[in-house]
C-alpha positions as CSV (number, residue, x, y, z in Angstrom):
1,X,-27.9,-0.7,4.1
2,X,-25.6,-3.3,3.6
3,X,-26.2,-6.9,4.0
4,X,-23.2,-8.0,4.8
5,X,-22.1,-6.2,8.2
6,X,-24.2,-4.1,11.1
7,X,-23.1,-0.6,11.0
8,X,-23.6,2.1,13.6
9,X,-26.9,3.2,12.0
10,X,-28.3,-0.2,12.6
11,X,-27.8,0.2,15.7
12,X,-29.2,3.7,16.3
13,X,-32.3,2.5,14.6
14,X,-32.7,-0.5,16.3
15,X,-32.6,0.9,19.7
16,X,-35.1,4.0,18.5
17,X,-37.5,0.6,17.2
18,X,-36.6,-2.9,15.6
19,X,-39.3,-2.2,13.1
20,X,-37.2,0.6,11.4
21,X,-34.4,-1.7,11.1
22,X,-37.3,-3.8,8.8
23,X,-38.1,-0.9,7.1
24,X,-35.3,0.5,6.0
25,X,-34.1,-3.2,4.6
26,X,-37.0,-3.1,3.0
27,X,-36.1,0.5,0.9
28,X,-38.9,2.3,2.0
29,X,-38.4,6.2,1.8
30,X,-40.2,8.4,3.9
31,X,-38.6,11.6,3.6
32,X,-37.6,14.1,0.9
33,X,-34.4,15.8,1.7
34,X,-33.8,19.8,0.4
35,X,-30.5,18.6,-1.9
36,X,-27.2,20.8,-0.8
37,X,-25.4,22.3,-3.6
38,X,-22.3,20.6,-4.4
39,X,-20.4,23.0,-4.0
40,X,-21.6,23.4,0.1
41,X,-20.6,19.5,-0.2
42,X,-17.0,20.2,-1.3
43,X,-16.1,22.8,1.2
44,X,-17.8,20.7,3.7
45,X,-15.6,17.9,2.9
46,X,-12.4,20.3,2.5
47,X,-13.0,21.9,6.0
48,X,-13.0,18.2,7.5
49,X,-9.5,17.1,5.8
50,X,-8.1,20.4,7.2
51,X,-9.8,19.5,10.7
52,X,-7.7,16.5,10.1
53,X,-4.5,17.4,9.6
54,X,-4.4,20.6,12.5
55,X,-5.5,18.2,14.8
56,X,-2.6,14.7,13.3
57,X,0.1,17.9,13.7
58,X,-1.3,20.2,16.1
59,X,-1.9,17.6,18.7
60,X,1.7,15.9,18.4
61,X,3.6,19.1,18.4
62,X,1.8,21.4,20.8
63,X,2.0,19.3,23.7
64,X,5.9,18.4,23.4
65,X,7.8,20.2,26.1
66,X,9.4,22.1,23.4
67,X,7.1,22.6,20.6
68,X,7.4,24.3,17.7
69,X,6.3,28.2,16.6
70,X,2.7,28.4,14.9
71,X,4.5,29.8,11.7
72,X,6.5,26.0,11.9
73,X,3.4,24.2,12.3
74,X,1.5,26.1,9.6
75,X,4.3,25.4,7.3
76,X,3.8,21.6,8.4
77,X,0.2,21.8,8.0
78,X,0.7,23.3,4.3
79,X,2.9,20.9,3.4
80,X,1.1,18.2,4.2
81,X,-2.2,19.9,2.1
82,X,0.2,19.9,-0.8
83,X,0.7,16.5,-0.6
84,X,-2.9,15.4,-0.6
85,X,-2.6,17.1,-4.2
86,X,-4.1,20.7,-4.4
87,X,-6.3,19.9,-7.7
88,X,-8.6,17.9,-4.8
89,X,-9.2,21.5,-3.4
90,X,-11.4,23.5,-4.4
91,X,-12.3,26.1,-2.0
92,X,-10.7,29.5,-2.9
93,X,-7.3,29.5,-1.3
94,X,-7.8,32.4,0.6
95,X,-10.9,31.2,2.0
96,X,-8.9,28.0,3.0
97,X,-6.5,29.6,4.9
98,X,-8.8,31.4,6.7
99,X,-10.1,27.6,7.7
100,X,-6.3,26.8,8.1
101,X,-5.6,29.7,10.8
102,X,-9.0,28.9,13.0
103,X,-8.2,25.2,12.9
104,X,-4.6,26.0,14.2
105,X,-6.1,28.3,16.7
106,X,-8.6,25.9,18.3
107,X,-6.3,22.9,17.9
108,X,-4.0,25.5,20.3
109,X,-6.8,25.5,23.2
110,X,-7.6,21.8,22.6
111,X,-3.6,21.0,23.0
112,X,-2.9,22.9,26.5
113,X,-6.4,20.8,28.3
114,X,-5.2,17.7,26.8
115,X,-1.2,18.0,27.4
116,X,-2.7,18.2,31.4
117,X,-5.0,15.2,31.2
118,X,-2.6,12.9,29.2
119,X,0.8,14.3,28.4
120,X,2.5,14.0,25.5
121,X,0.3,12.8,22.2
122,X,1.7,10.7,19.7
123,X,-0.1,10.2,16.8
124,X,0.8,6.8,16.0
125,X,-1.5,6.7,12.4
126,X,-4.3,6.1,10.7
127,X,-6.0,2.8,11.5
128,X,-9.3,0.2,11.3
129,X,-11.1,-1.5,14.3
130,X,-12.4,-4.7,13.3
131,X,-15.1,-7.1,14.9
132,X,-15.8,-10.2,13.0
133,X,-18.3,-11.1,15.7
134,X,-21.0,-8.0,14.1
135,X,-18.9,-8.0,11.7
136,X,-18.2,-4.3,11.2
137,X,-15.3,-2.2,10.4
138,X,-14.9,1.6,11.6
139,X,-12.2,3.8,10.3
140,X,-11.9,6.5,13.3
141,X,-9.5,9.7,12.0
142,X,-6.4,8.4,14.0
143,X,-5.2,6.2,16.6
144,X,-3.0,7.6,19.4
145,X,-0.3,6.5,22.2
146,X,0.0,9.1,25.0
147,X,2.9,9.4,27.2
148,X,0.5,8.7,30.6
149,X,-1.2,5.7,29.0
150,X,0.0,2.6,27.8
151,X,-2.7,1.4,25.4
152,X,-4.2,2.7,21.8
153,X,-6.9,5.4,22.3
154,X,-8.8,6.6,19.4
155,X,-9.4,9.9,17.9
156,X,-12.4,11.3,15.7
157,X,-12.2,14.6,14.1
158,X,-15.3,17.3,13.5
159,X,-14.4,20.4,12.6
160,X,-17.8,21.8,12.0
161,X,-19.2,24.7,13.4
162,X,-21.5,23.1,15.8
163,X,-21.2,20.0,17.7
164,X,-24.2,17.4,17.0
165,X,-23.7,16.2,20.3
166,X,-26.3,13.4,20.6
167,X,-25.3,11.7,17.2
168,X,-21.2,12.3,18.1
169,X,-21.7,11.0,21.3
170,X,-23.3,7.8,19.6
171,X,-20.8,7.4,17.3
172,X,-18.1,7.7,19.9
173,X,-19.8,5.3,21.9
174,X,-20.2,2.6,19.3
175,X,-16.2,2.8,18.4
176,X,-15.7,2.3,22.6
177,X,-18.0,-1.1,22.0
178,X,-16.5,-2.5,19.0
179,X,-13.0,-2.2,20.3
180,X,-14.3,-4.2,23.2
181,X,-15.7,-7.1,21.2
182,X,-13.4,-9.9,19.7
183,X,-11.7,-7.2,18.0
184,X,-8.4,-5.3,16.7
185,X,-7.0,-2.5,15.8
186,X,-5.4,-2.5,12.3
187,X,-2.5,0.1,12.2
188,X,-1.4,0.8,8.5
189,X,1.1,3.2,7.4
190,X,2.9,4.9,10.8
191,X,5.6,6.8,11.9
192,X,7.8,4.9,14.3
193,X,11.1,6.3,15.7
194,X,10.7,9.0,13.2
195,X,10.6,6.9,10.2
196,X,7.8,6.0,8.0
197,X,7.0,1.9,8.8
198,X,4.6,0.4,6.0
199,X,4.0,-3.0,7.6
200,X,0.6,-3.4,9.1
201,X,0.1,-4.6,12.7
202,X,-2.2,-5.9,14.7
203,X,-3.0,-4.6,18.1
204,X,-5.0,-6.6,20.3
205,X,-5.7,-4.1,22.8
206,X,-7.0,-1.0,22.7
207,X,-8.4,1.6,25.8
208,X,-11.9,1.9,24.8
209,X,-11.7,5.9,24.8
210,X,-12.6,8.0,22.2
211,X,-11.5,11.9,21.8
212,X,-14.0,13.7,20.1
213,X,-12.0,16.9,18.7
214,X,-13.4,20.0,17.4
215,X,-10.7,22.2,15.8
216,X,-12.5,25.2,15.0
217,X,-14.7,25.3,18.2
218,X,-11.4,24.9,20.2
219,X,-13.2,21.9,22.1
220,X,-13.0,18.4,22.5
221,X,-14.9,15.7,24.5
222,X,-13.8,12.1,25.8
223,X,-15.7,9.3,25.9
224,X,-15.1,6.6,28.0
225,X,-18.8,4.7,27.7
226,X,-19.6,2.2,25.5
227,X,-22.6,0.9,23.7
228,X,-23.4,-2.4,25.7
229,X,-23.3,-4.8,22.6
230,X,-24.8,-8.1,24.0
231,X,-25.5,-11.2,22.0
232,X,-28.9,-11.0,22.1
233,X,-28.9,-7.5,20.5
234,X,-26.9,-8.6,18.0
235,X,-28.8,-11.1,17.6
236,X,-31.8,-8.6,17.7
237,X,-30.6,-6.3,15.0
238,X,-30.2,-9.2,12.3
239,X,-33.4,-10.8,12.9
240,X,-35.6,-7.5,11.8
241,X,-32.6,-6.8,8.9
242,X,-33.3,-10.7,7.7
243,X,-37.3,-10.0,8.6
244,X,-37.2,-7.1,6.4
245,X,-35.8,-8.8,3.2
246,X,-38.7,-11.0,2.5
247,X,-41.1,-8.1,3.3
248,X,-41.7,-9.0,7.2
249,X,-41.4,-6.5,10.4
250,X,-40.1,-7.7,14.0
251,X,-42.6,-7.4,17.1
252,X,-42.2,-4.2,18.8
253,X,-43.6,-2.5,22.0
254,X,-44.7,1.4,21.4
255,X,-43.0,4.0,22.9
256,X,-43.1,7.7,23.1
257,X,-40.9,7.9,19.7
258,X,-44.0,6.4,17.8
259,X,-45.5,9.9,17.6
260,X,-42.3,11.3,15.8
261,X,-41.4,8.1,13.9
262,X,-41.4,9.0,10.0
263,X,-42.4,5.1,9.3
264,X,-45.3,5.2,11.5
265,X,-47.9,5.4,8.2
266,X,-46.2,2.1,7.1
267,X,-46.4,0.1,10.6
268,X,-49.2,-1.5,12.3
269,X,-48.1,-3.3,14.9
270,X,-50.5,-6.0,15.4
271,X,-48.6,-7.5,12.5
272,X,-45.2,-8.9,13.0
273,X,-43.3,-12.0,12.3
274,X,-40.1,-13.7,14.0
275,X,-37.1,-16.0,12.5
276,X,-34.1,-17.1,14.0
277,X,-31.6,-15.0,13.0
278,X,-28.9,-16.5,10.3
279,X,-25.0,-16.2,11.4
280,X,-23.6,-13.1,9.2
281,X,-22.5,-14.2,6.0
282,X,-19.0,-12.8,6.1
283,X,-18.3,-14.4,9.4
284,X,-19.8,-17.9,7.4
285,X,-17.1,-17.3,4.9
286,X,-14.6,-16.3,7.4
287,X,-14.9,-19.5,9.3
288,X,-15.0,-21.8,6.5
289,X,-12.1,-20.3,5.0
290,X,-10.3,-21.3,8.3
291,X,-12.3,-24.8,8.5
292,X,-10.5,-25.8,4.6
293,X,-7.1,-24.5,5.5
294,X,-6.4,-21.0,4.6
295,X,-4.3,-18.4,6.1
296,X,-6.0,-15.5,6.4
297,X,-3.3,-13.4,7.5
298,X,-1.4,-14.0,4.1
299,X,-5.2,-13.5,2.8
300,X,-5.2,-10.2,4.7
301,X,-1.6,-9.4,3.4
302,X,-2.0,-10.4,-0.2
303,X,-4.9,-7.8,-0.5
304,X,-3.1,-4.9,1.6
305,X,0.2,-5.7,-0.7
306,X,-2.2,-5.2,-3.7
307,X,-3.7,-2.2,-2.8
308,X,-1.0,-0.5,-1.2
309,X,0.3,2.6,-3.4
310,X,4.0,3.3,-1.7
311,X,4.8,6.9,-1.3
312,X,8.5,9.0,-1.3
313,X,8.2,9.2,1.8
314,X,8.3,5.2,2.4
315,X,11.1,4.8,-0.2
316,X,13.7,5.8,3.1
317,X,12.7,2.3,4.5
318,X,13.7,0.3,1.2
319,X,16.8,2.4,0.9
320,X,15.9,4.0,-2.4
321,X,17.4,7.4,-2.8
322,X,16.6,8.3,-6.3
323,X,12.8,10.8,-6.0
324,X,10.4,8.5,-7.1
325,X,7.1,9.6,-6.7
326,X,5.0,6.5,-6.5
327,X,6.1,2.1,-6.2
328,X,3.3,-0.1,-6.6
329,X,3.6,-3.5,-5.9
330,X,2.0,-6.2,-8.1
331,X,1.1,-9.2,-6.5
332,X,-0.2,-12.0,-8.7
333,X,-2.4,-15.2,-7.5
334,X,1.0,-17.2,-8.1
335,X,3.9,-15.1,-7.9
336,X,5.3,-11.6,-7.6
337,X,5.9,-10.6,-11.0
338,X,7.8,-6.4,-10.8
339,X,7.8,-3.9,-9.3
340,X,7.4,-0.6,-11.3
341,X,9.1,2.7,-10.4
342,X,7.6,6.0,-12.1
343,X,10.0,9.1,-12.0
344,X,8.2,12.2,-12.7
345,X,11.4,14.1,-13.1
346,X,12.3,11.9,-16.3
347,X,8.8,12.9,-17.5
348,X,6.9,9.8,-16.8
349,X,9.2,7.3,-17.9
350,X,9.2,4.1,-16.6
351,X,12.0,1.6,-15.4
352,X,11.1,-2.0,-14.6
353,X,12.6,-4.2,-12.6
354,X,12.9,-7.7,-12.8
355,X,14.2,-9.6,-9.8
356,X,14.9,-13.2,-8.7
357,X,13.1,-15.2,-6.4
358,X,15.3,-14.2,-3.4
359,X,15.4,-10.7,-4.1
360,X,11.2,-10.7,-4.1
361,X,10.9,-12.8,-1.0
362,X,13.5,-10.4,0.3
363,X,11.8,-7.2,-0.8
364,X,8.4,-8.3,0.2
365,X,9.9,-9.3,3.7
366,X,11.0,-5.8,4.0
367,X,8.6,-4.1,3.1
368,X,5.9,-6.1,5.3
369,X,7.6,-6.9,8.4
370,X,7.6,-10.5,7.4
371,X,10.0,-13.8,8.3
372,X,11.3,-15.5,5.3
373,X,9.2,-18.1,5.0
374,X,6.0,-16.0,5.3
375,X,7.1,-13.8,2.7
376,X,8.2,-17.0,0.1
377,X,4.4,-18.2,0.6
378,X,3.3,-15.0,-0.4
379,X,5.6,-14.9,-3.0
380,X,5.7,-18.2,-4.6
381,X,2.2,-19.8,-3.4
382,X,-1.5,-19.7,-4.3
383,X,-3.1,-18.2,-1.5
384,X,-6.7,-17.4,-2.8
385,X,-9.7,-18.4,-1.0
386,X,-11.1,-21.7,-2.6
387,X,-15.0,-20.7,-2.8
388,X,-16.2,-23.7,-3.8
389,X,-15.0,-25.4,-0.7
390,X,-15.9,-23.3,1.3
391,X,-19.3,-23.6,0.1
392,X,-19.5,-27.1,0.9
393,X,-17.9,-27.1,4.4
394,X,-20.1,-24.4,5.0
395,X,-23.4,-25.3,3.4
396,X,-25.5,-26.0,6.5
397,X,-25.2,-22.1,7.4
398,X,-25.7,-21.2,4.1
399,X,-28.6,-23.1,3.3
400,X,-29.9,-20.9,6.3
401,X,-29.7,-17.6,3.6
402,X,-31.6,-19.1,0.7
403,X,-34.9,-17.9,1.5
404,X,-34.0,-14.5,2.7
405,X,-31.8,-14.1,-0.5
406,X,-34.3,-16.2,-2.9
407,X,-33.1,-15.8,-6.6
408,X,-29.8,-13.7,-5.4
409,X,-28.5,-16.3,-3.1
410,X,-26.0,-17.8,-5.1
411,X,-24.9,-14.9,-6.2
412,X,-24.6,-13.0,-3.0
413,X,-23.0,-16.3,-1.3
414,X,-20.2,-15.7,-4.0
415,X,-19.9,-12.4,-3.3
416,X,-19.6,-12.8,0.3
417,X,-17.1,-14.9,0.0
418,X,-14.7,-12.3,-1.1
419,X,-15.4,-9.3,-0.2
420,X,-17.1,-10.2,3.2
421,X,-13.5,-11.5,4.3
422,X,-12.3,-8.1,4.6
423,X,-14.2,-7.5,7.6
424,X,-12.7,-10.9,9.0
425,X,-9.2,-10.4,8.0
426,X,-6.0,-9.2,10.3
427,X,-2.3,-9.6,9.3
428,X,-2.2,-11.6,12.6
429,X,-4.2,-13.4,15.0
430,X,-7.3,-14.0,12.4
431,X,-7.7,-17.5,13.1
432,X,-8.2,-16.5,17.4
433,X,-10.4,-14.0,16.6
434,X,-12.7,-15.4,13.9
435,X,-12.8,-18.2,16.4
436,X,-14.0,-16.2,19.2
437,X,-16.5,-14.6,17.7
438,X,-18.1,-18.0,16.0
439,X,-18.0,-19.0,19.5
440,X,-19.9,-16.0,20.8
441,X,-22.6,-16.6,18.4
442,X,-23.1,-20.3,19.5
């Protein structure tokens, strides 16, 4: 539980019963799991990263017009395992190839059914769907472009050896509704004309279509339907979350679930209570971050250039030949200070590299898709998010917190008003669509 966004499990609760919503806010436990042994966990985990990658180059080679043998796209597939470092694995190998070859051989059936139904796939990359309205952020496995559709469809892998259809479909569902909302598509790191681009984009729309795939089952599922996400469910869902911090349950009709409900020892309900809900704190911070003048797409762009490890395979776009295995960029609050480059073949020595002003304005510019003078204000300004004014412009709304949050609330407002952005955040267009979605709530 988090109480910052509304996540998927929020609303799967809330439409079972508001009052679990309450309860579960409230920490209360009402079942004992049997724990799995790690090691179940592991292989669980390993069998889903190879789902991943049979599907990322199984789908965008098998339904070319000329694709490759299967002993090319195994090679692919293995290559691309042993570049997700193979101390991560720890599934016998041969038990992993076995995983490998069924994978392959599913991804084959899934591939011929979808080459009919949308032509060529292209992968186009990892990305993240963000609605500052809930706010919430999904991660789906990958976003696609296919040759018969002219908008961003989504794609979530499970290779597990039984579909859990209700809960998929849910899930597939939910990503179809926040791509709906006053939302975008993040796309990160990407291949583009067969090279690797690094500069994040925003994409404003997106089919709301998910692909459910299931390598080793050899299926797959589309979902066109969304979860109807009106305002007054949103709405809904945060009054029992804000109920259930201060001990309080939300008013709620019985239902044919009652009997089943695993809370029903801890709910009577001829007691319940009502509030009007509070606007989300992150979308609070969001707006006042606009309201005293920052940019939140440098904001957005500061933390992605910060974060963002650069691999070899990225070094072709900044004209680097020498093998370097990783480039990190450093991003201070004031100024780009180095940039350090590791070679492994040297042993682990280290070259730095101080630059001039021009050359980091020009370096960042590359490497982020940026105009000149974008790049010199992430370069050579302060960017950060001033708090403290934010707090004022703001207080009205977050006055509206105290007694939900009682001795935490100044705490938690501080909080919020950095790490809550990153649900809020877009390397373009942040202003519109924090905007929108403030607007949708009034």
């Amino acid at each position: 539980m988090t109480l910052y966004t509304l996540s998927r499990q929020d609303f799967f609760d809330y439409l079972r019963c508001p009052r679990i919503v309450a309860f579960r806010t409230q920490g209360i436990r009402v079942r004992e799991f049997s724990p799995r042994s790690p090691m179940s966990i592991i292989k669980s985990i390993e069998k889903g990263k190879i789902g991943e990658l049979t599907t990322k180059v199984g789908l965008q080679e098998l339904t070319k017009d000329r694709p490759k043998d299967d002993k090319a796209i195994l090679r692919s597939i293995r290559a691309e395992l042993a570049s997700l470092s193979r101390r991560s694995f720890r599934t016998p190998q041969e038990e992993l190839e076995g995983v490998i070859r069924r994978s392959l051989e599913g991804t084959k059936r899934i591939a011929d059914q979808i080459r009919e139904i949308y032509g060529v796939v292209d992968v186009v990359g990892r990305g993240e769907v963000k609605s500052p309205f809930l706010p919430h952020m999904i991660l789906p496995d990958f976003v696609v472009m296919t040759s018969r559709r002219k908008t961003l469809s989504l794609i979530e892998v499970k290779n597990t050896e039984k579909a859990n259809v209700r809960g998929d479909e849910f899930q597939a569902a939910f990503y179809n509704a926040i791509s709906k909302e006053p939302s975008a598509v993040i796309v990160k790191e990407r291949k583009e004309r067969g090279r690797t681009e690094i500069a994040p984009q925003t994409c404003m729309r997106v089919d709301p279509e998910t692909l459910l795939v299931y390598p080793i089952l050899g299926e797959f599922k589309v979902v066109k339907n969304a979860l109807t996400i009106e305002k007054n469910l949103v709405e809904g869902i945060w009054e029992a979350k804000q109920l259930g911090m201060i001990r309080k349950a939300p008013m709620a009709s019985g239902s044919e679930y009652c009997s089943r409900c695993p809370y029903r020892e801890h709910c009577n309900r001829d007691k319940w209570d009502e509030l009007e809900p509070a606007k989300p704190l992150a979308l609070i911070a969001a707006k006042g971050a606009i309201e005293t003048g920052s940019n939140l797409d440098l904001e957005f762009l500061k933390r992605y250039s910060s974060s963002m490890v650069y691999q070899q395979s990225v070094l072709s776009a900044l004209d680097r030949k020498a093998r370097i295995a990783e480039l990190r960029f450093i991003l201070k609050t004031r100024s780009f200070a180095e940039a350090s480059y590791t070679n492994r073949e040297d042993r682990g020595e280290s070259l730095y590299w101080q630059t001039r002003d021009q050359e980091k304005i020009g370096l960042v510019a590359l490497a982020l898709g940026l105009d000149e003078e974008h790049a010199r204000d992430l370069v050579s300004t302060t960017i950060a998010v001033d708090r403290k004014r934010i707090f004022r412009e703001m207080a009205g709304e977050f006055q509206k917190w105290r007694p939900l949050l009682r001795k935490d609330y100044k705490a938690m407002v501080d909080r919020v008003a950095s790490y809550g952005l990153r649900y809020c955040t877009f390397p373009s267009h942040s202003e519109d669509l924090i905007n929108r979605s403030w607007r949708k709530w009034d």
